[in-house]
C-alpha positions as CSV (number, residue, x, y, z in Angstrom):
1,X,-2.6,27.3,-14.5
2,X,-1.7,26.6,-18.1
3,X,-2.9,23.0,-18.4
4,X,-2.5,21.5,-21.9
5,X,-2.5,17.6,-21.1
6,X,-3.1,15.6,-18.4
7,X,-1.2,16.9,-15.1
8,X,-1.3,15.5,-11.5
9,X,-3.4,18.5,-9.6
10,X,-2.2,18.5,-5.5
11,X,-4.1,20.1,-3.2
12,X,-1.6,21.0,-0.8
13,X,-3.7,22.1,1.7
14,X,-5.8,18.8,1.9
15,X,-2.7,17.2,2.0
16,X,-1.1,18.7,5.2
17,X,-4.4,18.5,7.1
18,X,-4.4,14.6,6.1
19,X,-0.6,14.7,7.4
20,X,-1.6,16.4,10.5
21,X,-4.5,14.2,11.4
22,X,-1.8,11.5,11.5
23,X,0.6,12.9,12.9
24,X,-2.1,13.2,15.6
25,X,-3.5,10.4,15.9
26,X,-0.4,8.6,16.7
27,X,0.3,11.4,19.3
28,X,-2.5,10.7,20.8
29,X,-1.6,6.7,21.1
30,X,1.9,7.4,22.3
31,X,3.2,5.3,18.7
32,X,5.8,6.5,16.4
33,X,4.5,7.1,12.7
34,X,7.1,6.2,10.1
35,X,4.9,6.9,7.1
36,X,5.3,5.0,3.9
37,X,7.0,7.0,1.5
38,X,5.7,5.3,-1.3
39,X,3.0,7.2,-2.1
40,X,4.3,10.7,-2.7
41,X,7.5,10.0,-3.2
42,X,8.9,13.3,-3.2
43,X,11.4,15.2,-0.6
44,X,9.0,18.2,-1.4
45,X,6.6,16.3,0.5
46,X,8.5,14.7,3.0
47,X,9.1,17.9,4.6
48,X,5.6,18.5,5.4
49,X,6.2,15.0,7.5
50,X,9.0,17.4,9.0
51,X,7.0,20.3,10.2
52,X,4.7,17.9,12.5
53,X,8.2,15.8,13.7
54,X,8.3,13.2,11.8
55,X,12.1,11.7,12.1
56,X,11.3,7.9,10.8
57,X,9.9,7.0,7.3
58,X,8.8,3.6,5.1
59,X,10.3,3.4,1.8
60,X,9.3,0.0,-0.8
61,X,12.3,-0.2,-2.4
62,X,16.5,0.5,-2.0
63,X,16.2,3.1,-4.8
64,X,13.8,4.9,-2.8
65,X,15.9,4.6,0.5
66,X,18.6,6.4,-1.7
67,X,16.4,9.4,-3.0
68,X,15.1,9.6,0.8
69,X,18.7,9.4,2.6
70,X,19.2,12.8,0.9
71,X,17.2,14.1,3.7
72,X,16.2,11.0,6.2
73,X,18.5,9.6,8.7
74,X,16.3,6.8,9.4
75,X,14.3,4.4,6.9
76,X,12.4,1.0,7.0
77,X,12.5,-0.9,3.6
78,X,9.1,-2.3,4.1
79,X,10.0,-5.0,1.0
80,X,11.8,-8.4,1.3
81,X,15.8,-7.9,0.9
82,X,16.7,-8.7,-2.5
83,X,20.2,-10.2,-2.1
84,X,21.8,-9.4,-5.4
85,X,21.3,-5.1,-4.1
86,X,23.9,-6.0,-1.5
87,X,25.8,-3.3,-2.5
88,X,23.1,-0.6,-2.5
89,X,22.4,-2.1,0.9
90,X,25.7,-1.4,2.5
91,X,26.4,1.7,0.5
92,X,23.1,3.0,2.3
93,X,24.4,1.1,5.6
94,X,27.1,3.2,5.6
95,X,25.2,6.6,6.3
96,X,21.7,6.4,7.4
97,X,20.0,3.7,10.1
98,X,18.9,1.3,8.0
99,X,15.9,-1.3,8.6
100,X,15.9,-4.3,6.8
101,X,13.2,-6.8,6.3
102,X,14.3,-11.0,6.6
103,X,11.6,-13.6,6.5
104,X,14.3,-16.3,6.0
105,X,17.5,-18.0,7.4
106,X,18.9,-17.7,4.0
107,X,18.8,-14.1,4.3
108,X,20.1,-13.6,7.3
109,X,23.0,-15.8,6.7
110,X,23.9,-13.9,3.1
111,X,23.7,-10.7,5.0
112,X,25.9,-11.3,8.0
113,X,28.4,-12.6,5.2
114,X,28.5,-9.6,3.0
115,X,27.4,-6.7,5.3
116,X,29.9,-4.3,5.8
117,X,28.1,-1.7,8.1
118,X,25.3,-2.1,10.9
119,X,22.2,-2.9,9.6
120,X,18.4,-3.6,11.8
121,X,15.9,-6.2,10.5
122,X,12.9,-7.0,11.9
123,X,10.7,-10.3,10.7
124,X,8.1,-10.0,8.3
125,X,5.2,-11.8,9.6
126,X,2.4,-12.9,7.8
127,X,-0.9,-11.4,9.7
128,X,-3.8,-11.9,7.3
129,X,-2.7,-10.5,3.8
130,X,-1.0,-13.7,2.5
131,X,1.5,-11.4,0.6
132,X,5.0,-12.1,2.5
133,X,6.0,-13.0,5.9
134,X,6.2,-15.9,8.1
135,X,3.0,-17.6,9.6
136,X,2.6,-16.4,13.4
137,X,3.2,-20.5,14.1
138,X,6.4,-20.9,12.2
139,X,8.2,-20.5,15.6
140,X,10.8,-22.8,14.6
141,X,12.1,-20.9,11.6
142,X,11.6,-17.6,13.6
143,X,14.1,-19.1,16.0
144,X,16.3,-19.8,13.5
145,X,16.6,-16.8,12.1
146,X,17.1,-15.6,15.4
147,X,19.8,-18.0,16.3
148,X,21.6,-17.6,13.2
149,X,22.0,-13.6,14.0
150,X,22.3,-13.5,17.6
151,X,26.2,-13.3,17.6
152,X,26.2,-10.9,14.3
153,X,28.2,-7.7,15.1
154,X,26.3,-6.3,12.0
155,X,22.5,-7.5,11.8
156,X,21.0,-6.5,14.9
157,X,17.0,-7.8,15.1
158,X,14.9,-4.8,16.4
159,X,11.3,-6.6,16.0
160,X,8.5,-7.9,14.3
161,X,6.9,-6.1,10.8
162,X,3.7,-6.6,9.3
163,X,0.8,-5.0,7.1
164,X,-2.7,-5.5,7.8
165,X,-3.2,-5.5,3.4
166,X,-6.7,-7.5,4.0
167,X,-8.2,-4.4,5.1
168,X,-8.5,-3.2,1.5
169,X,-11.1,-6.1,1.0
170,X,-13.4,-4.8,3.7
171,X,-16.4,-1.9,3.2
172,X,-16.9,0.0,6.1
173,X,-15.5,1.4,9.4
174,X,-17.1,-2.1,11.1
175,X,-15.1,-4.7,8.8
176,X,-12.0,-2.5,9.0
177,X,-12.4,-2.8,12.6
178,X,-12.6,-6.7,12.6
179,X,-10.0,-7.1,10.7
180,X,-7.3,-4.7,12.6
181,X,-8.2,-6.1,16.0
182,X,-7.3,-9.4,14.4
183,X,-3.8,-8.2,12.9
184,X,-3.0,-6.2,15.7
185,X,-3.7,-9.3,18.2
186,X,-1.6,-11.5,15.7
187,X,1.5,-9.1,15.8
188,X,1.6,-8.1,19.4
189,X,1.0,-12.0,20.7
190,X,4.2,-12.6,18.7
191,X,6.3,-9.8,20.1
192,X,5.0,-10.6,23.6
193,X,6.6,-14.4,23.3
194,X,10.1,-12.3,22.5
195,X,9.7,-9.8,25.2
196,X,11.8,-11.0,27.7
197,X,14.7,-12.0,25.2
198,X,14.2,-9.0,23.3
199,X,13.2,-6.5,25.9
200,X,13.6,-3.3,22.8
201,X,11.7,-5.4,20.3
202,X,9.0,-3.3,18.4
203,X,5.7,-4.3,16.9
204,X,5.8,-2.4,13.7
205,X,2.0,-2.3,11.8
206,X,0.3,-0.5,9.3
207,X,-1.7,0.5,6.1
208,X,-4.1,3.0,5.7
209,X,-7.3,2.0,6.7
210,X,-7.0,0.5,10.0
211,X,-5.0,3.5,10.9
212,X,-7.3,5.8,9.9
213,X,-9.9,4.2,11.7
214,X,-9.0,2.5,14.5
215,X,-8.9,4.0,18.2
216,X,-6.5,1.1,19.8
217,X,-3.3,0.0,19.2
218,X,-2.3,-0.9,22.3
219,X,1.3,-2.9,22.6
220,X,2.2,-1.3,19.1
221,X,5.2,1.0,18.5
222,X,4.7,1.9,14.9
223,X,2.5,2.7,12.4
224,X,3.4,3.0,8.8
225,X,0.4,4.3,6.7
226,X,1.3,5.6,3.7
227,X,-1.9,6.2,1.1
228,X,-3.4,8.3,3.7
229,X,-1.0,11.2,2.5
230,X,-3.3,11.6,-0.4
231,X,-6.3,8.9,0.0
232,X,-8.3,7.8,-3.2
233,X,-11.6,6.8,-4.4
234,X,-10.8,3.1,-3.6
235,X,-10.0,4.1,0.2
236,X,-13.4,5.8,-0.2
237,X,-15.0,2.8,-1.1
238,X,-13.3,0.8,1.8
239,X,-14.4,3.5,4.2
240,X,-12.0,5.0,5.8
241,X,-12.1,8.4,4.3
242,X,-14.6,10.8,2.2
243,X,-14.1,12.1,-1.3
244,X,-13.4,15.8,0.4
245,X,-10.1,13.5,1.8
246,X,-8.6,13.0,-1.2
247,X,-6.2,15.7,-1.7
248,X,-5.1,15.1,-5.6
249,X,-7.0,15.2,-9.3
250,X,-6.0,14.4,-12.7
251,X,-7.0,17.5,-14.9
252,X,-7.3,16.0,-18.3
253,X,-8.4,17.3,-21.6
254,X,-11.6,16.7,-23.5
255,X,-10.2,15.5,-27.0
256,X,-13.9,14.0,-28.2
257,X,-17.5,14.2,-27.6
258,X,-20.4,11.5,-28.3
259,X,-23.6,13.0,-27.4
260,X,-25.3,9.9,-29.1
261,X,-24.1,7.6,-26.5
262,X,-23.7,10.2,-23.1
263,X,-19.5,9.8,-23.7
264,X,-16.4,11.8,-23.5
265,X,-13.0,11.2,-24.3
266,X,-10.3,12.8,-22.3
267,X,-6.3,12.6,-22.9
268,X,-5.5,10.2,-20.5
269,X,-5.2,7.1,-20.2
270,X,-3.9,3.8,-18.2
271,X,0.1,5.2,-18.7
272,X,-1.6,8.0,-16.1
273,X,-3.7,7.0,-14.3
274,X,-2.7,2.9,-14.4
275,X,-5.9,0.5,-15.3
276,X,-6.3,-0.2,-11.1
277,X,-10.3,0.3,-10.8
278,X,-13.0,-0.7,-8.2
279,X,-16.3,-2.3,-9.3
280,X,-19.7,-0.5,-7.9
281,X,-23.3,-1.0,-8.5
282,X,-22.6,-3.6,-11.3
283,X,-20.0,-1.4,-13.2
284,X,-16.2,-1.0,-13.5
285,X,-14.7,2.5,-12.5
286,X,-11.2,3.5,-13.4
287,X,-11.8,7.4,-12.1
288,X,-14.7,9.5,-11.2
289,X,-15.6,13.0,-12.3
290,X,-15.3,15.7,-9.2
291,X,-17.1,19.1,-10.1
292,X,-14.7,22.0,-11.4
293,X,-13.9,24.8,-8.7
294,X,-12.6,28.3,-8.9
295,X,-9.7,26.7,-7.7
296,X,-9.2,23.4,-8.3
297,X,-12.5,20.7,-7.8
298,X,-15.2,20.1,-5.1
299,X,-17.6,17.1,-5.0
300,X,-18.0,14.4,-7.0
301,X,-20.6,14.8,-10.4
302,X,-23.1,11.1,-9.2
303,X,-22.9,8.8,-12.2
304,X,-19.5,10.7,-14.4
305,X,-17.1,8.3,-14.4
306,X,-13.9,6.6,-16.1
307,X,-15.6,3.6,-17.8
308,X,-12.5,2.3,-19.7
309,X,-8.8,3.4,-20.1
310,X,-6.9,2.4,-23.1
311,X,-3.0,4.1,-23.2
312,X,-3.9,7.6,-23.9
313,X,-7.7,7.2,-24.0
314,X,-10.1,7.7,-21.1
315,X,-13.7,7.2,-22.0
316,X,-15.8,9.4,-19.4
317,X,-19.3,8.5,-19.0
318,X,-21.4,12.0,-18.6
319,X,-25.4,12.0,-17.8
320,X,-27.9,12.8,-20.6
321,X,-28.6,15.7,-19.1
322,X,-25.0,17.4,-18.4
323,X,-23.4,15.8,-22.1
324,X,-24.8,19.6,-23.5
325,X,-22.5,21.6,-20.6
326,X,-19.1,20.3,-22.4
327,X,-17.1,21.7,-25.0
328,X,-13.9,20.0,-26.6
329,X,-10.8,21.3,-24.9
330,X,-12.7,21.8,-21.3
331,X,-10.3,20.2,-18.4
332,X,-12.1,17.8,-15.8
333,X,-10.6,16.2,-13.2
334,X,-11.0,12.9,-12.5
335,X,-10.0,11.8,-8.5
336,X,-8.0,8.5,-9.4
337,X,-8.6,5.3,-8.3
338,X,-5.2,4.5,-6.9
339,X,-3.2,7.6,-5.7
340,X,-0.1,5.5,-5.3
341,X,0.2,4.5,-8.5
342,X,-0.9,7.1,-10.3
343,X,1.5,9.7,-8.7
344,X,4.1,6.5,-9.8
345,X,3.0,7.2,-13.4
346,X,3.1,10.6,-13.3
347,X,6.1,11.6,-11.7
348,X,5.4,15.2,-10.9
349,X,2.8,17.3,-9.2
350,X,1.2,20.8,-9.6
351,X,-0.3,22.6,-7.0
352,X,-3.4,24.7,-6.9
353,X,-1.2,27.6,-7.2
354,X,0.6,26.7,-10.0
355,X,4.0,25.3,-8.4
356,X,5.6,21.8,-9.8
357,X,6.4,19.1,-6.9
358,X,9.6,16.8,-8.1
359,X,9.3,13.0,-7.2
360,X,11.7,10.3,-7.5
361,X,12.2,9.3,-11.4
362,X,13.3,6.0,-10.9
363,X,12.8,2.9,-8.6
């Protein structure tokens, strides 16, 4: 590969064996995945999802539900509806099955005025992250919501939604654990109060870590991971996957060497990799250092890392007694803190063998 500047480096077979182990899992647990889109963004990529039978995906945003409906039949916009995207909304209606999330009566009511195709919505509920979504308790506006749709011809309630983001605070497999016993309990005691009304309700949950880990989801019917696709160094440190996981690497440039302080600068910066970082053992990492491969990288280098990020600048801190092994125009790849975002940022992918991935250019 002809790399001259930083480029998003996709192991593609680390990725289909994370997409398989999945795919897999929810087998096993008799749930459908609908994987988040909004990590990869790409229909390159989405039709790995294909080859294990994937039929149902996540998206964050309208704009994504568009590039997706290409190819996708049936999508969850795992965001709040933003009213004043009516239009992309029914223009969307119109073709695919489209899933809608409502936390209000003033939703609802704004939709079933200006919706001019069938649209599903489930209720965001609030179970732990403190993000979005309606406290388990608030059964009175829950009702509300319900009773405001219940004679719409055009928003049909399928369920109740919501993401278990408080796992990314925890740091190990036990705390995971805790904490998706709790959001599952939370989610499924809601649906179960709806049952008999609602006897086709689902129980949709997900993020990453409890659904890597976890071995029970009973009374659930979806999950909707999405990092998992490519993991990171900060789902490392959670603990719900290993470095070998992570299935992408920034290969950036050496531009500058400081031998006097044990530093490198690379070419690349926050606008690639974004300035998301983890803090461990007293210091602040934006990327760590993986070992150059024959093809591609192995394990990490302990103690090379990102220390700072300034636009195009990454400053790399290297061991005394590796500085001596580096040369000015040398690639290294760095395994990024925050996949999502960085694959945002970068907008494009190169595999191993050379081959360019297309994403989504604009949300």
């Amino acid at each position: 590969m002809n790399i001259i500047k930083p480029t998003l480096i996709l192991d593609e077979a680390k990725c289909k064996a994370n997409i398989v182990f999945m795919a897999n899992k929810a087998k096993k647990h008799n749930v459908v995945l609908r994987p988040h889109f909004k990590t990869h963004q790409s229909l390159d990529i989405g039709r790995w999802f294909k080859d294990v039978g994937i039929t149902k995906i996540t998206v964050s945003s309208l704009d994504m539900a568009e590039y997706f409906a290409e190819e996708w039949n049936d999508i969850t916009v795992a965001f709040p509806v933003n009213i004043l995207e009516i239009e992309t909304i029914n223009r969307l209606a119109k073709k695919i099955t489209l899933n809608v999330l409502v936390e209000s009566v003033a939703t609802a009511q704004y939709l079933m005025k200006h919706l001019n195709h069938s649209v599903n919505f489930l209720i965001k509920l609030n179970i732990g992250n403190g993000r979005t979504g309606l406290l388990p308790n608030h059964t009175e506006t829950i009702n509300a919501i319900l009773e405001a749709t219940k004679q719409s011809s055009k928003l049909h309630f399928i369920g109740f939604l919501g993401h278990a983001g408080q796992t990314y605070n925890c740091r190990s497999k036990a705390e995971i654990q805790k904490v998706h016993d709790e959001a599952k309990t939370t989610i499924v005691s809601v649906k179960n109060k709806y049952k008999i009304q609602y006897p086709k309700l689902i129980a949709s949950y997900g993020d990453t870590p409890s659904c890597s880990v976890a071995e029970n989801f009973e009374g659930l019917d979806e999950l909707r991971p999405g990092n998992f696709v490519f993991y990171d160094v900060m789902q490392v440190q959670i603990g719900d996957c290993t470095h070998n996981d992570i299935a992408v690497a920034m290969a950036c440039p050496i531009v500058s060497i400081h031998k006097d302080r044990n530093e490198l600068v690379i070419y690349g910066g926050g606008i690639h990799f974004s300035k998301d970082r983890i803090e461990h053992q007293g210091k602040t990492i934006f990327g760590i250092i993986a070992q150059n491969d024959t093809n591609g990288w192995n394990d990490p280098i302990p103690n090379m890392y990102v220390k700072a990020l300034s636009q195009e600048h990454g400053v790399v801190v290297v061991p005394p007694t590796l500085i001596d092994q580096y040369n000015i125009g040398d690639l290294i790849y760095v395994l990024p803190i925050h996949s999502c975002m960085t694959a945002d940022l970068m907008k494009r992918y190169k595999t191993l063998d050379g081959n360019d991935i297309t994403m989504m250019l604009n949300h």
